[in-house]
N, CA, C and O of each residue as an XYZ file, in Angstrom:
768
protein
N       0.816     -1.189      0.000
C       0.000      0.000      0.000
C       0.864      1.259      0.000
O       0.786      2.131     -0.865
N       1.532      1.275      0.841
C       2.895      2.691      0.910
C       3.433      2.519     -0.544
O       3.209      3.555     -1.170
N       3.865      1.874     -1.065
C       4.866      1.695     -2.638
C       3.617      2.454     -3.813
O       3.774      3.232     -4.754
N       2.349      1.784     -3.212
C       1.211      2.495     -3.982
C       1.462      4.149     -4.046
O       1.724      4.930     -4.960
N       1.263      4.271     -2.705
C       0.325      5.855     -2.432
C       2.387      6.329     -2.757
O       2.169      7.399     -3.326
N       3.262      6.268     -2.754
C       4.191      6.800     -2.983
C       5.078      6.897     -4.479
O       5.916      7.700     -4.886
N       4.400      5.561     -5.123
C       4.370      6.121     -6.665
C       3.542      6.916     -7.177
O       3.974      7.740     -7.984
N       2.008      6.890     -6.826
C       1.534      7.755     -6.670
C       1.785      9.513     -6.548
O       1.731     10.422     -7.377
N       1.963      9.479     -5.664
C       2.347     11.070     -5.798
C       3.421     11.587     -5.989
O       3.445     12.797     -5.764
N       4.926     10.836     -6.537
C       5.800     11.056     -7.380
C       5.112     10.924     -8.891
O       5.783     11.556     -9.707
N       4.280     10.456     -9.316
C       3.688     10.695    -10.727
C       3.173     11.937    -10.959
O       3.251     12.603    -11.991
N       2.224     12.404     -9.114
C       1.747     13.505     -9.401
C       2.767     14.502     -9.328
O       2.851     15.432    -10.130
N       3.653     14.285     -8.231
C       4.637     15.539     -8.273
C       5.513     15.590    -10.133
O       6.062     16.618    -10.530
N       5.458     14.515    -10.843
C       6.101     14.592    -11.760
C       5.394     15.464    -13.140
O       5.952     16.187    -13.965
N       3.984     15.076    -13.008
C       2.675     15.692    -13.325
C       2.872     17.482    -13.397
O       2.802     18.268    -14.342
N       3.075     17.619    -12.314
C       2.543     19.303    -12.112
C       4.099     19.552    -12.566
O       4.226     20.303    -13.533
N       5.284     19.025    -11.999
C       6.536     19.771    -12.726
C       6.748     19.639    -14.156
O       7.762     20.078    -14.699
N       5.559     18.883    -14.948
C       6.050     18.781    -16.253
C       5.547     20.071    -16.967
O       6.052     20.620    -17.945
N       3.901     20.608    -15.918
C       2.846     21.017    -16.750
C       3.643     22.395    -16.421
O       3.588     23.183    -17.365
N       4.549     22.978    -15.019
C       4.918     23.992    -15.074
C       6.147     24.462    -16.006
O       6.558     25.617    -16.112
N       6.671     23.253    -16.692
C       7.791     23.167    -17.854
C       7.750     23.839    -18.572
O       8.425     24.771    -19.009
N       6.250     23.021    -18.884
C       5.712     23.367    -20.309
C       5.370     24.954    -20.300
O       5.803     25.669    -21.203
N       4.578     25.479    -19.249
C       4.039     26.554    -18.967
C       4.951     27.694    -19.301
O       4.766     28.626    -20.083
N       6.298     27.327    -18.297
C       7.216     28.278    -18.844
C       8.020     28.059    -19.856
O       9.088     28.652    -19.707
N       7.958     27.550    -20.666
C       8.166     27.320    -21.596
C       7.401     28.046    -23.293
O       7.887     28.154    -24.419
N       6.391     28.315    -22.866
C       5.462     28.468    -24.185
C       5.019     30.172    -23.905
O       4.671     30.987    -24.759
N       5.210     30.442    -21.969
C       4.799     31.779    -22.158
C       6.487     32.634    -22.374
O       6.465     33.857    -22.514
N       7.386     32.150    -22.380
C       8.645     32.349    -22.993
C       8.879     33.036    -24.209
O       9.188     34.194    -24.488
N       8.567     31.650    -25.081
C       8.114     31.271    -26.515
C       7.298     32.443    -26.958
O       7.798     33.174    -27.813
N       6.095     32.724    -26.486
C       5.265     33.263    -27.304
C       4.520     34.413    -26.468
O       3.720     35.077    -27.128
N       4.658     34.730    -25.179
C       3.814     35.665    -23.938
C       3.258     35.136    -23.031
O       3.452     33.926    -22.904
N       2.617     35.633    -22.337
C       1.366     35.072    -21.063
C       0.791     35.557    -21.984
O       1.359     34.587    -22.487
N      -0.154     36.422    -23.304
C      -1.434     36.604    -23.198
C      -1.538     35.664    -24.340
O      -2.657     35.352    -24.746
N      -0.396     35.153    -24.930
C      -0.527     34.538    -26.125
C      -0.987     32.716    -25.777
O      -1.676     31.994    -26.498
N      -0.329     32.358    -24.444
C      -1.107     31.431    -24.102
C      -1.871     30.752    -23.687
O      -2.194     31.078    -22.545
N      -2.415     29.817    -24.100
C      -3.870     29.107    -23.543
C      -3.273     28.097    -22.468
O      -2.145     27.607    -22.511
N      -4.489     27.825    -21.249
C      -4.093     26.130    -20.561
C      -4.432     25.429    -21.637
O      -4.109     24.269    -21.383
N      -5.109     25.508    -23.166
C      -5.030     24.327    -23.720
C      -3.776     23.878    -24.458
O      -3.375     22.737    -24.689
N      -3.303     24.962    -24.742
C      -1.932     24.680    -25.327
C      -0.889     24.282    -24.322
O       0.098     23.724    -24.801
N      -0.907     24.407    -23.408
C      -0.265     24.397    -21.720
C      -0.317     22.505    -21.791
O       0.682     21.787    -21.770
N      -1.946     21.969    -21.888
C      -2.189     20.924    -21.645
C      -1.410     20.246    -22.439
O      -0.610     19.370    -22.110
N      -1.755     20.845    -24.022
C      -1.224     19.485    -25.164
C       0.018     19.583    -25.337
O       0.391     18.932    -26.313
N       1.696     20.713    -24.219
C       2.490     20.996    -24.755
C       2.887     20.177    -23.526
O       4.116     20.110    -23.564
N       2.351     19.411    -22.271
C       2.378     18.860    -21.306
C       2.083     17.247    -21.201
O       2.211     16.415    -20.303
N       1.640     17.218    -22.516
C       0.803     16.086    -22.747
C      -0.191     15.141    -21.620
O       0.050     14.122    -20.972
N      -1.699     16.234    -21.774
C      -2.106     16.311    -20.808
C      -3.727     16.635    -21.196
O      -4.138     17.258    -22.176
N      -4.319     16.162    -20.376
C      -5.936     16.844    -21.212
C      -6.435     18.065    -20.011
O      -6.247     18.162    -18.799
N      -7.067     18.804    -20.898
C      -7.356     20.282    -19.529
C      -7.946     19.696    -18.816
O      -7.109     19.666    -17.914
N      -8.964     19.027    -18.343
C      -9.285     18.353    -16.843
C      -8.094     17.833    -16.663
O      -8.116     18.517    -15.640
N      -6.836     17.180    -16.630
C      -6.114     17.055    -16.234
C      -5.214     18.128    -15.364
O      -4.783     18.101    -14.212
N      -5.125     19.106    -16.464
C      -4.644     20.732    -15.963
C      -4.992     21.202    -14.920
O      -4.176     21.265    -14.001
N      -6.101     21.596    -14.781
C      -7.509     21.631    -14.043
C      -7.710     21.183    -12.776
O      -8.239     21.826    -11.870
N      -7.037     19.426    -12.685
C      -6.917     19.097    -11.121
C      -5.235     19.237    -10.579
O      -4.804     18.669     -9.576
N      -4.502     20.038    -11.402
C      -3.451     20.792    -10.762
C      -3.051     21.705    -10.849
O      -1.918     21.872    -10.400
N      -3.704     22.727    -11.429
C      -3.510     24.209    -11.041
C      -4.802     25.052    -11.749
O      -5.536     24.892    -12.724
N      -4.646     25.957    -10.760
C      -6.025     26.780    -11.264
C      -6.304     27.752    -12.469
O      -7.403     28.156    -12.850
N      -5.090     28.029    -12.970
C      -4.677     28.974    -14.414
C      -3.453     29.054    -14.694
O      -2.610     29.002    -13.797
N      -3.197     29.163    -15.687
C      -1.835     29.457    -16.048
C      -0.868     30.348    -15.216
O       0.354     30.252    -15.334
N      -1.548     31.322    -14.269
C      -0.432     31.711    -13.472
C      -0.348     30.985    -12.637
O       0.754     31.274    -12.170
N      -0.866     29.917    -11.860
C      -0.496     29.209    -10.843
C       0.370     28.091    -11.509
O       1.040     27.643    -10.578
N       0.690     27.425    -12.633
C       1.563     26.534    -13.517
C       2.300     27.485    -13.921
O       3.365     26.939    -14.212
N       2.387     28.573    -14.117
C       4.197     29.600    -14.245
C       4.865     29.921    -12.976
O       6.044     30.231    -12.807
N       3.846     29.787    -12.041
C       4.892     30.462    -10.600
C       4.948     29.376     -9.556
O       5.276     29.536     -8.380
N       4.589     28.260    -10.135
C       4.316     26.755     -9.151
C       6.225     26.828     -8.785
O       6.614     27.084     -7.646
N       6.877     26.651     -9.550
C       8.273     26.343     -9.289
C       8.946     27.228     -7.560
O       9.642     26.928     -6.590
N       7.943     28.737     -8.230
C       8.688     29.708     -6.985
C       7.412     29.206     -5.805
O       7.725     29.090     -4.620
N       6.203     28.977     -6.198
C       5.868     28.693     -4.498
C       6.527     26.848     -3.770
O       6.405     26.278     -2.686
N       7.276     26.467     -5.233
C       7.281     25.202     -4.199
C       9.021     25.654     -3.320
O       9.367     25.066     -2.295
N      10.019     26.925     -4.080
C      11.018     27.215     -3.303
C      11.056     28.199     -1.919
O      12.115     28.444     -1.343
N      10.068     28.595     -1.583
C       8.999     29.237     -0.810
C       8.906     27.817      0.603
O       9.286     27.857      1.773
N       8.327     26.851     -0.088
C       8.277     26.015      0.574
C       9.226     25.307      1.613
O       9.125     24.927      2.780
N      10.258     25.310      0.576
C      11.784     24.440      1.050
C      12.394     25.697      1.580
O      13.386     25.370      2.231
N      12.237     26.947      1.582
C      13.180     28.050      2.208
C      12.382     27.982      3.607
O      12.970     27.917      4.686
N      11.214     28.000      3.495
C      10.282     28.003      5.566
C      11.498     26.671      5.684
O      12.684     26.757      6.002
N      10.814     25.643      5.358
C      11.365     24.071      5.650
C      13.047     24.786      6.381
O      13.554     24.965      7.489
N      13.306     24.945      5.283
C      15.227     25.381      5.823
C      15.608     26.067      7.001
O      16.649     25.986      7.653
N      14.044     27.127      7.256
C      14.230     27.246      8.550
C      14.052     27.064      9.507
O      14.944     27.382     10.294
N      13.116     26.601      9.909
C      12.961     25.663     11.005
C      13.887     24.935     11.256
O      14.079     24.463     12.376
N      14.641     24.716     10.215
C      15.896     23.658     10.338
C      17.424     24.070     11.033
O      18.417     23.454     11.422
N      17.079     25.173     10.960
C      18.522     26.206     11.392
C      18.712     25.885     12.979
O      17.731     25.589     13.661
N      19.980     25.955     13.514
C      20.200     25.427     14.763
C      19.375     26.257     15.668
O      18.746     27.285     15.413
N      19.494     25.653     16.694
C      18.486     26.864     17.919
C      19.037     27.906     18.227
O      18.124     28.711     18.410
N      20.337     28.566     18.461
C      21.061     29.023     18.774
C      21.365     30.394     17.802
O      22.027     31.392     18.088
N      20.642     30.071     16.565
C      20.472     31.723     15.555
C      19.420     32.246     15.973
O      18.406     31.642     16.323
N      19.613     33.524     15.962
C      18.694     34.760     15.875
C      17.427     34.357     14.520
O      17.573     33.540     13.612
N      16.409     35.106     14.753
C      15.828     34.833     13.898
C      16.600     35.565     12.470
O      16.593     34.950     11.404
N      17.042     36.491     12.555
C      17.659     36.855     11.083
C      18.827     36.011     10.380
O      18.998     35.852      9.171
N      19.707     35.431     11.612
C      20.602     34.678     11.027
C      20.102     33.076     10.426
O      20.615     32.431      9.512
N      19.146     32.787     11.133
C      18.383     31.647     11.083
C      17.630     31.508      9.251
O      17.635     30.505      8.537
N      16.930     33.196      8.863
C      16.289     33.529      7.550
C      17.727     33.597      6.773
O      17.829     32.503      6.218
N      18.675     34.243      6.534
C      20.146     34.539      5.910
C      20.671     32.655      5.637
O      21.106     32.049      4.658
N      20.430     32.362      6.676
C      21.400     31.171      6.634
C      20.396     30.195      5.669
O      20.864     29.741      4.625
N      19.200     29.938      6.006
C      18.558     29.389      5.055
C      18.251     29.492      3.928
O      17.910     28.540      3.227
N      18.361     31.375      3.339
C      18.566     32.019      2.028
C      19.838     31.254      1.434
O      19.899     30.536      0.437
N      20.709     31.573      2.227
C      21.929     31.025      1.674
C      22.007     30.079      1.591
O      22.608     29.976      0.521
N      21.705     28.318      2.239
C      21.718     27.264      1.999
C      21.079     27.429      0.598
O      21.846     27.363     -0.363
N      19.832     27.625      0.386
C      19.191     27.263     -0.904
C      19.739     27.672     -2.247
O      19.827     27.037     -3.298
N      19.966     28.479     -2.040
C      21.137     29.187     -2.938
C      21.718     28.395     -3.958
O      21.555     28.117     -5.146
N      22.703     28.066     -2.694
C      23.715     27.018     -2.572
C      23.115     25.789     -3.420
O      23.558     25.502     -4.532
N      22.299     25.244     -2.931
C      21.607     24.108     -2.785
C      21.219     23.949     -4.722
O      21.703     23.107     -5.479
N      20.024     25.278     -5.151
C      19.697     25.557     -6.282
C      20.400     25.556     -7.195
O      20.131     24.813     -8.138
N      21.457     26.326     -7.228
C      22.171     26.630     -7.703
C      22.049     28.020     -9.014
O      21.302     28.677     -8.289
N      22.131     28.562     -9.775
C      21.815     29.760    -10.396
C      20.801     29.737    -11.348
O      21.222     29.232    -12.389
N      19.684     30.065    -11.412
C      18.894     29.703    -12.396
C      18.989     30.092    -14.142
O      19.912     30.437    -14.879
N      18.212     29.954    -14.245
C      18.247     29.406    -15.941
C      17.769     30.500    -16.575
O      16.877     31.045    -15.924
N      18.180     31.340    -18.212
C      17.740     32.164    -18.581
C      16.237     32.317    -18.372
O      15.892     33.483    -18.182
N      15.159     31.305    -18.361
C      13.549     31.452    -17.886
C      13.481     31.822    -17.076
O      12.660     32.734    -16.975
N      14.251     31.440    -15.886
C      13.851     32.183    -14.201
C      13.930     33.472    -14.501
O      12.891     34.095    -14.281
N      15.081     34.257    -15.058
C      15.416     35.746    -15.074
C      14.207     36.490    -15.884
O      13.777     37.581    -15.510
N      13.539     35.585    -17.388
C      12.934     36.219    -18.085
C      11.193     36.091    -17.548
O      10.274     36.806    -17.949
N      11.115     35.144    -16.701
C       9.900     34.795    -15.971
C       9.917     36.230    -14.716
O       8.899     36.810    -14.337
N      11.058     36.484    -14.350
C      10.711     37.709    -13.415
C      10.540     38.813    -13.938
O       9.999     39.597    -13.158
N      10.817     39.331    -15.162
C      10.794     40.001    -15.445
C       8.832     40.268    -16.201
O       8.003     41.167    -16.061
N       8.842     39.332    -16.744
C       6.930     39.502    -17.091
C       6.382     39.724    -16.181
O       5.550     40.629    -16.109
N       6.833     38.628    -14.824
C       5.727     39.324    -13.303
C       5.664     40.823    -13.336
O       4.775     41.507    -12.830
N       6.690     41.239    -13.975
C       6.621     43.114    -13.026
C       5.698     43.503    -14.203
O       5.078     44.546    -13.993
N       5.450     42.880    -15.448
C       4.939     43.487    -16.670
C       3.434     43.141    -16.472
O       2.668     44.022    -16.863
N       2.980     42.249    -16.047
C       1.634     41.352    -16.378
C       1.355     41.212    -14.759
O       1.928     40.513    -13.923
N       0.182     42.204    -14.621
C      -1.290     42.035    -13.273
C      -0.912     40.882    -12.692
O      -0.117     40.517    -11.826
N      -1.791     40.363    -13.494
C      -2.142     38.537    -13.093
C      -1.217     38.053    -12.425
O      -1.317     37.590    -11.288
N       0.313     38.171    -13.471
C       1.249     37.170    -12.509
C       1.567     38.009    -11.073
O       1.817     37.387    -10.040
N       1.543     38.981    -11.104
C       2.358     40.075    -10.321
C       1.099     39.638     -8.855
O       1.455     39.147     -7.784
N       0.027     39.899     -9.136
C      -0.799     39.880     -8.385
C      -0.651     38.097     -7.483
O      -0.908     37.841     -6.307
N      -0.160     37.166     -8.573
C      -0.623     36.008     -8.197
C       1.027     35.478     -7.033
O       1.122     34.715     -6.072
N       1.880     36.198     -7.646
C       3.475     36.287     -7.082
C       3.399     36.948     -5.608
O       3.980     36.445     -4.646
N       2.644     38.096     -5.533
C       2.623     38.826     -4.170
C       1.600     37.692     -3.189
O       1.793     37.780     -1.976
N       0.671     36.780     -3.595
C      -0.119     35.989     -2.684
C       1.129     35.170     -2.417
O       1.588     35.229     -1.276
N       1.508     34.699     -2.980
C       2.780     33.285     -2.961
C       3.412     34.042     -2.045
O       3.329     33.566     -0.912
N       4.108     35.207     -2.140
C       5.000     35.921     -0.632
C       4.431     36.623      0.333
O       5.005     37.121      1.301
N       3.188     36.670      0.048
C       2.133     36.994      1.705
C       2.230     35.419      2.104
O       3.048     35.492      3.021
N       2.016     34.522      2.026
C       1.993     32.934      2.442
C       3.001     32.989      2.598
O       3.011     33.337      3.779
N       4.740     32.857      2.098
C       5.391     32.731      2.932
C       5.887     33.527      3.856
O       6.691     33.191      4.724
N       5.410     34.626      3.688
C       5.991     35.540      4.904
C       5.121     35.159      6.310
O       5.425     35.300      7.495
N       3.977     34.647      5.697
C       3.187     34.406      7.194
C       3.786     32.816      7.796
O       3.834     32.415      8.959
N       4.126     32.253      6.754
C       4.460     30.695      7.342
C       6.293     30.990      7.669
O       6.872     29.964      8.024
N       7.133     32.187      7.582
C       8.238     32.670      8.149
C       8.259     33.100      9.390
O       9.009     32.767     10.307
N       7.190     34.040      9.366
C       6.872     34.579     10.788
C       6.848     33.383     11.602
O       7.728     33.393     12.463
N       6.035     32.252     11.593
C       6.082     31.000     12.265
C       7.044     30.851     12.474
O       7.360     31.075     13.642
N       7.968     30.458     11.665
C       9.084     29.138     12.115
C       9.993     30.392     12.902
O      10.278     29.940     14.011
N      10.425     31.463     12.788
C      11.054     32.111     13.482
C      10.504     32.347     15.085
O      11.030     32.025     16.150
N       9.394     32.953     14.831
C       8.787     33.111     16.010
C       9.213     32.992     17.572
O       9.000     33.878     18.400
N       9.884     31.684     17.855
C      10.537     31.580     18.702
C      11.670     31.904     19.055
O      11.989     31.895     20.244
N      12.359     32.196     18.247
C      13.843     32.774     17.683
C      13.962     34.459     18.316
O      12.997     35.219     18.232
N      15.158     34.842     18.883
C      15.588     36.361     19.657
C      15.144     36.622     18.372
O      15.051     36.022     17.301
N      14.802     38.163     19.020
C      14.514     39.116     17.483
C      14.492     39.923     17.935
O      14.072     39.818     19.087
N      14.875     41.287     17.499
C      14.089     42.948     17.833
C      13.289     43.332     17.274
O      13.327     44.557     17.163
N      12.447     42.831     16.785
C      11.363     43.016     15.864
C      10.328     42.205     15.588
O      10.762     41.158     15.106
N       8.845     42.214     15.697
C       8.062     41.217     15.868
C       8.003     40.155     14.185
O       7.871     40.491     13.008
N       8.164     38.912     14.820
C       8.090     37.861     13.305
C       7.446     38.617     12.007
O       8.017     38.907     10.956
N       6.354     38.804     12.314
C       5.873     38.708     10.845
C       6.844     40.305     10.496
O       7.608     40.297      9.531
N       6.753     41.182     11.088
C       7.782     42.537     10.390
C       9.460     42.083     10.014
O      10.163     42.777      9.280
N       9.913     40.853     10.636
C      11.229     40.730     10.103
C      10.780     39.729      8.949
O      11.433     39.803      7.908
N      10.003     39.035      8.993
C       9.600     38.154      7.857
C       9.118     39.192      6.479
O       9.736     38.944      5.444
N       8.327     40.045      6.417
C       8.327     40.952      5.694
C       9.239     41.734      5.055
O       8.960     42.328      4.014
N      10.419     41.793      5.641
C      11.847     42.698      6.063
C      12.549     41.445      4.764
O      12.863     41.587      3.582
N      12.567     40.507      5.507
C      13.425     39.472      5.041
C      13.120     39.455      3.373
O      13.997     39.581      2.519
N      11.224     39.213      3.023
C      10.688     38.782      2.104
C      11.243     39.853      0.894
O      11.687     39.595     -0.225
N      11.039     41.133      1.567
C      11.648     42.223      1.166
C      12.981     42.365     -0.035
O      13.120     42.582     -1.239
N      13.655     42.137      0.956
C      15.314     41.760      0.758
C      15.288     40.725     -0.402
O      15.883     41.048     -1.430
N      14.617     39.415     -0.351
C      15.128     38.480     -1.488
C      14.142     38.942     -2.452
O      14.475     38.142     -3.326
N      13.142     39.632     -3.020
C      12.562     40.442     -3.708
C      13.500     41.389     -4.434
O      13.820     41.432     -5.622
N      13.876     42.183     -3.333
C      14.772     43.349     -4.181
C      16.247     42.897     -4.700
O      16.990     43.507     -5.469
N      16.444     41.690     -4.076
C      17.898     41.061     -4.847
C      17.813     40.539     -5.455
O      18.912     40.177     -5.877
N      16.261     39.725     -6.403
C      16.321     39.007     -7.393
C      15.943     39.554     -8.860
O      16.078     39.180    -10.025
N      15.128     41.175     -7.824
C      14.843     42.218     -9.533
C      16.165     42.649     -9.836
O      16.434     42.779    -11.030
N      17.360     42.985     -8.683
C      18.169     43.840     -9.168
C      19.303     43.368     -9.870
O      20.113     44.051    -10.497
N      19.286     41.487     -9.625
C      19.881     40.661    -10.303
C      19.413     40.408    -11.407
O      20.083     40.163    -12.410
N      18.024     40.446    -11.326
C      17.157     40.651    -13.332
C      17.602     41.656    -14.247
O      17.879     41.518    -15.439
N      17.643     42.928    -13.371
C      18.269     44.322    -14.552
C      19.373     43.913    -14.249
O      19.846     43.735    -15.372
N      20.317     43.566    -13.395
C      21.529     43.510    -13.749
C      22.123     42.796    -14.889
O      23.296     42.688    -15.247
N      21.138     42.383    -15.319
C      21.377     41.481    -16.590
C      22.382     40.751    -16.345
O      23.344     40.783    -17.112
N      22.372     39.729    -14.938
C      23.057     38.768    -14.473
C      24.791     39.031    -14.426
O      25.644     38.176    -14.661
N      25.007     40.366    -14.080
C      26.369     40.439    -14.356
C      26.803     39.556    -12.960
O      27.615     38.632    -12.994
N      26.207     39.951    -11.908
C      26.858     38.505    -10.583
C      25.923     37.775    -10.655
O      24.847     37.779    -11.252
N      26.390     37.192    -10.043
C      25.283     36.139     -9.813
C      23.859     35.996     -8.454
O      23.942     36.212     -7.245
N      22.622     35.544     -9.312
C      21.772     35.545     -7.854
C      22.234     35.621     -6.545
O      22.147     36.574     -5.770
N      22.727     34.541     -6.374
C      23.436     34.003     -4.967
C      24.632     35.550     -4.277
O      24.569     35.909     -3.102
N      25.273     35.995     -4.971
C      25.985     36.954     -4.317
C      24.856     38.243     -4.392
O      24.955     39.051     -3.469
N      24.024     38.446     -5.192
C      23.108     39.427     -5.325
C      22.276     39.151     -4.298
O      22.188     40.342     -3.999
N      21.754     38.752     -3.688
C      20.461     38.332     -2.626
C      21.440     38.622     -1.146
O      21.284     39.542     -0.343
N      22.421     37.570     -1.108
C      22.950     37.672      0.307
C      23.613     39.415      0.323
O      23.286     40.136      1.266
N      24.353     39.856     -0.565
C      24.501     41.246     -0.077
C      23.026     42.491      0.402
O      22.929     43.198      1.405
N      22.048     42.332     -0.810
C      20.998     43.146     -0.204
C      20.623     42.480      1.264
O      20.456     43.264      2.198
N      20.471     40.933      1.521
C      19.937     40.861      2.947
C      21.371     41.149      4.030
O      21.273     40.954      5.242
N      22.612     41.609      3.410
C      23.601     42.151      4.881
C      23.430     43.404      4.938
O      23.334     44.012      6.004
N      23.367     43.965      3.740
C      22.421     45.889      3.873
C      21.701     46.025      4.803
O      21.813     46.903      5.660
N      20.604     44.900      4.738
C      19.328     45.543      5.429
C      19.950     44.652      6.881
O      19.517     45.110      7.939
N      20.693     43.716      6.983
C      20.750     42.840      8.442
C      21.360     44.282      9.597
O      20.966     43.826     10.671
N      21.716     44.998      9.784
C      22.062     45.656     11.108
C      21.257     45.471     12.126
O      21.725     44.764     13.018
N      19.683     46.074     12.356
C      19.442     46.242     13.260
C      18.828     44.601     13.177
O      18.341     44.378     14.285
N      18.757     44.053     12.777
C      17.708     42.570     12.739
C      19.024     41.555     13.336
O      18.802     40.841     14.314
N      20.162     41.554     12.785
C      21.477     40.701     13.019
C      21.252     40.267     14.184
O      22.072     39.538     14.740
């Protein structure tokens, strides 16, 4: 029964990372207004009720990738020893993933750049970092701070926001990873 329910939802997890492939892939190719979920579906090989029972529109299959790193960055922190501050605890887990990710791919850079162009995504990108800033505030929570969770979580959310646009216009001259951790030591003084 476990071998079941665990191929299982590696098919599905394999499922939704194909359909967000495809997704970014075609609004790349051709725009967000130029594409359909049906073209999404058949470039996924996939039928729209299929689509349908894993994401709710095409912006939730273009920005699935960033809410599932959203995910693994809370995860990372909670994971941080007991003994960090809550800011060093957010920094250190920025930086593991980083690490971990490694630099993304001309789509990541050109995918951030449509969010700032196109409502929809922009609108659908700021829900994805109200959720993790509220599920940050959590895992820190217990953690020294001078500042109440959810305002350093905001602070924090802040920071890897403004280091990943300024690594977009920078037209990648450094890299993400040194771009993110310097804006969050700017802003670390009073939070450190």
């Amino acid at each position: 029964m476990d071998s079941t329910v665990g191929l299982r939802e590696r098919k599905k997890a394999e499922t939704r990372q194909a359909v967000h492939e495809a997704t970014l892939r075609l609004v790349v190719e051709h725009g967000l207004d130029a594409v359909t979920v049906e073209a999404i579906a058949d470039a996924a090989n996939i039928s729209r009720r299929t689509f349908s029972n894993y994401f709710a529109g095409k912006e939730d299959a273009l920005l699935y990738g960033e809410e599932r790193r959203m995910r693994v960055l809370v995860d990372q922190v909670r994971a941080q020893p007991a003994d960090h501050t809550a800011w060093q605890a957010l920094r250190a887990a920025a930086d593991a993933q980083l690490r971990t990710t490694g630099e993304p791919e001309r789509e990541w850079s050109q995918r951030t750049r449509l969010a700032k162009r196109h409502p929809s995504l922009l609108a659908r990108q700021l829900a994805t970092m109200a959720t993790a800033e509220r599920d940050l505030a959590e895992a820190v929570s217990t953690r020294e701070s001078h500042l109440p969770p959810r305002v350093l979580a905001g602070v924090f959310m802040t920071g890897l926001r403004l280091g990943m646009f300024q690594w977009s216009e920078d037209e990648q001259a450094r890299t993400l990873h040194e771009v993110v951790l310097e804006v969050l030591d700017q802003i670390a003084g009073p939070f450190g």
